[in-house]
C-alpha positions in Angstrom: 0.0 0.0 0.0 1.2 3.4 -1.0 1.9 6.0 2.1 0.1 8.7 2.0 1.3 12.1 3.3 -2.5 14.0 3.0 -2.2 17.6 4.6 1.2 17.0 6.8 2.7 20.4 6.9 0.2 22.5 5.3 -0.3 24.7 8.8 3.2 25.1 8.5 2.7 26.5 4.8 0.1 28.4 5.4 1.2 30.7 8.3 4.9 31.1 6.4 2.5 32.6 3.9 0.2 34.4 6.4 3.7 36.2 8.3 4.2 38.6 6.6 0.6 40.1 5.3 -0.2 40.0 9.4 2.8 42.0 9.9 2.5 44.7 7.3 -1.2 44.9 8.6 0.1 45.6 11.9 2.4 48.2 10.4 -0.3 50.1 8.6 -2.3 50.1 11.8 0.8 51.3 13.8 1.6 53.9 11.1 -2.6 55.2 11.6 -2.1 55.0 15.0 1.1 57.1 15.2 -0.7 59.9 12.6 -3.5 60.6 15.0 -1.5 61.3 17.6 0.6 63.5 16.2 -2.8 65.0 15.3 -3.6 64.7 18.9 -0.1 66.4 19.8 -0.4 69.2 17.4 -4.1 70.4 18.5 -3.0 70.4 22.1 0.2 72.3 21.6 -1.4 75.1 19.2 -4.2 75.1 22.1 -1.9 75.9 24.4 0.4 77.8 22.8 -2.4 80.1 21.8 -3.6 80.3 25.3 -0.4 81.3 26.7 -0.2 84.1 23.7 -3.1 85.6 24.4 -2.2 86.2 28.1 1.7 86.8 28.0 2.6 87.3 24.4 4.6 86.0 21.4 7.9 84.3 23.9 5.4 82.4 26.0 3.6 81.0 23.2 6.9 80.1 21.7 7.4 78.2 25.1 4.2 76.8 25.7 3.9 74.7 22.4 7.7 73.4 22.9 6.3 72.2 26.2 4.1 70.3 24.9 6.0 68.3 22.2 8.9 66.4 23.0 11.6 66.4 20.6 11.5 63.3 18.7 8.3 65.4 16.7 10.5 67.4 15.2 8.2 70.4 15.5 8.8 73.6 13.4 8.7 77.0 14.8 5.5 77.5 16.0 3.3 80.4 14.5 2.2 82.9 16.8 0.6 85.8 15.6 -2.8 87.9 17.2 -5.3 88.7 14.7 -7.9 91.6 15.9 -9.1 90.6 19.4 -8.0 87.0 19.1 -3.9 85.5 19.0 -3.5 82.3 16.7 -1.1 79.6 17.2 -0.3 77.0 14.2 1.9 74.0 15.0 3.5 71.9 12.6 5.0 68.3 13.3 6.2 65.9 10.5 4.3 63.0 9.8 6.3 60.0 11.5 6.7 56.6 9.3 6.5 53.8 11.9 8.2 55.7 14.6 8.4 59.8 15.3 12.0 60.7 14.0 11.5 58.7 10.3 9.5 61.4 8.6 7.1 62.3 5.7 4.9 65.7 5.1 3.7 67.3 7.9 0.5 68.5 10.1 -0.7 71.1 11.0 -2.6 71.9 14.5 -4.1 75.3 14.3 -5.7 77.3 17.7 -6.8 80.3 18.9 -7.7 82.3 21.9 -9.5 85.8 22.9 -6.7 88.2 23.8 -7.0 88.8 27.4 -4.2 91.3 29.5 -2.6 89.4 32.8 -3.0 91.7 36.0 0.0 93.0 38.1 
């Protein structure tokens, strides 16, 4: 009688073939995962840094949005400007590929805040 070998080894097959698709899923997810939080990041910062503008001016919103993005965003000068009665803050950070440091393109978080004068 002939030996048969039937599906011996096809699991094996199969998740050799699976690997790799699984793990460039997982990428893609990572990579959406990492772009909303830089979204995240970027609101915040502009948020604050428009906040802190509006009460002590163009040095503290400088300061305020560096606080609130660690380095590794490679965040460009912020833009701090007042327009009329309110001061706007724009922060951009690059787009991270898989980890914040590898970079393409950029966002932009954009805030602003009614001017208001600290008291003495």
């Amino acid at each position: 009688m002939p030996a048969r070998r039937g599906d011996r080894g096809q699991v094996a097959i199969e998740f050799v073939g699976m690997v790799p698709l699984i793990l460039l899923l997982v990428a893609a997810v990572w990579e959406c995962v990492l772009i909303g939080y830089a979204f995240s990041l970027a609101g915040n910062a502009a948020d604050e840094a428009a906040r802190a503008g509006a009460v002590k001016g163009p040095a503290a919103c400088d300061a305020a949005a560096r606080e609130h993005i660690g380095e590794a965003w490679n965040m460009g000068d912020p833009d701090c400007r007042r327009e009329g009665d309110v001061y706007k803050a724009t922060v951009t950070l690059k787009i991270p590929v898989l980890y914040p440091g590898l970079d393409f393109g950029s966002i932009h978080g954009t805030a602003g805040a009614a001017m208001e004068r600290e008291e003495d």
